[in-house]
LUMSE-226679 format. One record per residue (C-alpha): x, y negated, z. Coordinates in Angstrom, 1 decimal, always signed. Each point is the difference from the previous one (the first is absolute). Layout:
# residues N
PT     c1     c2     c3
PT      X      Y      Z
...
# end
This chain:
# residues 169
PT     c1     c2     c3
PT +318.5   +3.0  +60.2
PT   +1.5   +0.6   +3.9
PT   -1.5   +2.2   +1.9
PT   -0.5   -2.8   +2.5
PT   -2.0   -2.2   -2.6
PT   -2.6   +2.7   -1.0
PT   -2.4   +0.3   +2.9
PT   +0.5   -4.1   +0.5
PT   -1.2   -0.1   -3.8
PT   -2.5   +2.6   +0.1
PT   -1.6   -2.0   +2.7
PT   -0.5   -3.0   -1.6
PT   -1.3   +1.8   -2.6
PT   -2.5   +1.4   +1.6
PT   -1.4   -3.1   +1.7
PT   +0.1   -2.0   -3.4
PT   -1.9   +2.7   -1.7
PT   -2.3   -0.1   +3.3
PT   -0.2   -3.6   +0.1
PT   -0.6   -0.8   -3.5
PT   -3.9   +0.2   +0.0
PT   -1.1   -3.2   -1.2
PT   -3.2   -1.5   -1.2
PT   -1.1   -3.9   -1.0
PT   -0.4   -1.8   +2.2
PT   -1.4   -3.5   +0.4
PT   +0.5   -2.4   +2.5
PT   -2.1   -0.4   +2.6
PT   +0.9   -4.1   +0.2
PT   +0.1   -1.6   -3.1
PT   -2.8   +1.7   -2.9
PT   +1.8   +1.7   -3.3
PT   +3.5   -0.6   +1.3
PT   +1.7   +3.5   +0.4
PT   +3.3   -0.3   +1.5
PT   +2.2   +2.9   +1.6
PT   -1.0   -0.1   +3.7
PT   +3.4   +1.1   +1.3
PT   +1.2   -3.3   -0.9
PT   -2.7   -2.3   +0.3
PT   -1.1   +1.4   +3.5
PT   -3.3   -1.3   +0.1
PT   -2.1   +2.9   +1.7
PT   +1.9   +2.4   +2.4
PT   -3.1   +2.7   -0.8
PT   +1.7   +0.5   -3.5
PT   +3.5   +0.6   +1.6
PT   +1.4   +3.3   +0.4
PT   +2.5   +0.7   +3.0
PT   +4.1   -0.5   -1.2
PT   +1.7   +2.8   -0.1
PT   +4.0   -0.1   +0.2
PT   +1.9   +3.1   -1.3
PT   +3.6   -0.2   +1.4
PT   +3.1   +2.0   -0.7
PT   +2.0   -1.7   +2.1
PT   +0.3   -3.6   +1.1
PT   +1.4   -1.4   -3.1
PT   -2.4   +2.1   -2.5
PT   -3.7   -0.9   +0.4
PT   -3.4   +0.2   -2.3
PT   -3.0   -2.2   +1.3
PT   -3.0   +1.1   -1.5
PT   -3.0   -2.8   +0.4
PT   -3.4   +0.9   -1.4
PT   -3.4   -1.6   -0.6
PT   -3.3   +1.0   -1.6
PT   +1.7   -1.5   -3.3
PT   +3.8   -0.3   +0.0
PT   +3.0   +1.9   +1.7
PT   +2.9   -1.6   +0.8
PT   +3.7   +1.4   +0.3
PT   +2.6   -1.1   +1.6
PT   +3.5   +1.5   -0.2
PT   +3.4   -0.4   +2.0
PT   +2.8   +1.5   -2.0
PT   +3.3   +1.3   +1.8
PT   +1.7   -2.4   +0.6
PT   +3.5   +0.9   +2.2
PT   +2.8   -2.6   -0.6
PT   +0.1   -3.5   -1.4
PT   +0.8   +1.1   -3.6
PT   -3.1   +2.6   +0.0
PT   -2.4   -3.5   +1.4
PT   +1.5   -2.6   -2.6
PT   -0.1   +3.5   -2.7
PT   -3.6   +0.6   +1.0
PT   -1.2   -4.1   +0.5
PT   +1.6   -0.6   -3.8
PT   -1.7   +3.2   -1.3
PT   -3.7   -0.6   +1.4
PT   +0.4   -3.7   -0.9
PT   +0.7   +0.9   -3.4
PT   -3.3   +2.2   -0.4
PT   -2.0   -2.0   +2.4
PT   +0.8   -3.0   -3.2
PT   -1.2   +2.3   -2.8
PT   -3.4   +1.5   +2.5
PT   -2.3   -1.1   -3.4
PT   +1.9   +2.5   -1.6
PT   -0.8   +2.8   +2.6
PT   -3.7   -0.3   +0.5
PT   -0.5   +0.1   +3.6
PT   +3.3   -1.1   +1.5
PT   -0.3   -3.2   +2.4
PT   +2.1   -3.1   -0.7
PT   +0.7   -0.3   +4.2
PT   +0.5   +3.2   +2.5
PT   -1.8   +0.0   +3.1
PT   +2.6   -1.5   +2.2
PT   +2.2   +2.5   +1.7
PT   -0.2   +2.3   -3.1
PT   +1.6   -0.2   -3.5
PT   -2.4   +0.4   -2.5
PT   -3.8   +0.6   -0.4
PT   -2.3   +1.3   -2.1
PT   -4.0   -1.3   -0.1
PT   -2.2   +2.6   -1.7
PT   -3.5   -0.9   -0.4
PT   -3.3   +1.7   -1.0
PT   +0.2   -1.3   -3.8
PT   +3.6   +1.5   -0.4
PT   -1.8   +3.7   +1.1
PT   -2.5   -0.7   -2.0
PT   +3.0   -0.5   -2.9
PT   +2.2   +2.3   +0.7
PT   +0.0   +3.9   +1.3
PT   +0.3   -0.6   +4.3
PT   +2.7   +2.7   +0.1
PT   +2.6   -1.2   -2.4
PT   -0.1   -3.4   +1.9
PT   +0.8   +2.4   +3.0
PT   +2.8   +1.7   -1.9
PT   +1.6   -3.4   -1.4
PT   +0.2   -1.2   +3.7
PT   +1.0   +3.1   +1.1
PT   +2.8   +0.1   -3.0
PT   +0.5   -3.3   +0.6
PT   +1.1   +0.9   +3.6
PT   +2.6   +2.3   -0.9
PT   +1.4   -1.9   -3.1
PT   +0.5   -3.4   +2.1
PT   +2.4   +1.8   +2.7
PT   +2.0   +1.1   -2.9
PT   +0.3   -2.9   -1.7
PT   +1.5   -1.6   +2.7
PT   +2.0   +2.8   +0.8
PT   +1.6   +0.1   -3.1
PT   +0.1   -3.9   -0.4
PT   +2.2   +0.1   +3.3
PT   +2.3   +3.0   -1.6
PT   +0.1   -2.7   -3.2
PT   +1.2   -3.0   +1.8
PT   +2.1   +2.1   +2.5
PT   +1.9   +1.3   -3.3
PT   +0.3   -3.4   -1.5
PT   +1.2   -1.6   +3.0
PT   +2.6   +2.5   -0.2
PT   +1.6   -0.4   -2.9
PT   -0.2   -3.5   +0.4
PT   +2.3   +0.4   +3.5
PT   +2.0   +1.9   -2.1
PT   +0.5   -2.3   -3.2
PT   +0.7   -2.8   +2.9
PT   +2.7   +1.8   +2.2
PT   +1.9   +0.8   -3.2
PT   +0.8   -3.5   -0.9
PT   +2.3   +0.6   +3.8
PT   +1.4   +3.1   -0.8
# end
């Protein structure tokens, strides 16, 4: 890990950990329905105040809580045309599988890549700071994945310019 992408990493870390204190919650419209109120948006008392972790322009975490569900929100680096189709392929591909990773959202929040919904039952499931860590790890792993997907396709393209010219030579 770059020196650069520790503090940025540590802070979201931090205000995950912070922000993961969640309790059941009804709601206060319809009786026995219990829906995460950062997406239904029906009481703005149960709403905590977004907070956007940036390390730059194109690297961004939106963090979304309620009384019962946090939401994240995360722009990956994204800094030529091959790194956006690499990292629109690559999130569409997990986003279709999201039943396999429990709190994955099928749709970002628009202007963001990929989300993650964690509710109160899935604290009540699993330990609060390995869902930190696996977004957190999560983080780290995605900007190399692409990374090396772009080395991948770079190398392949070259040999295929190569095994083309020499049909010329």
């Amino acid at each position: 890990m770059s020196n650069t992408l520790r503090p940025y990493l540590a802070a979201v870390r931090s205000t995950l950990t912070a922000a993961m204190c969640l309790e059941n919650f009804g709601s206060q419209i319809v009786e026995r329905h219990n829906k995460p109120e950062v997406e239904a948006r029906s009481s703005k008392e149960v709403l905590l105040t977004p907070v956007i972790i940036s390390r730059n322009e194109n690297e961004q975490v939106l963090i979304e809580g309620s009384i019962n569900s946090l939401r994240i929100s995360i722009r990956i680096k994204q800094s030529d045309d091959i790194e956006r189709i690499l990292c629109h392929k690559f999130t569409r591909f997990l986003m279709m599988r999201a039943e396999n990773f429990v709190i994955l959202r099928r749709k970002p929040v628009p202007g963001y890549d990929i989300s993650f919904l964690v509710t109160n039952f899935h604290t009540e499931q699993m330990y609060k700071h390995k869902l930190v860590d696996f977004i957190v790890v999560f983080m780290e792993e995605v900007d190399k994945e692409i990374s090396e997907m772009k080395l991948s396709l770079n190398a392949r393209a070259r040999i295929v310019a190569e095994t083309y010219l020499l049909q010329f030579s």
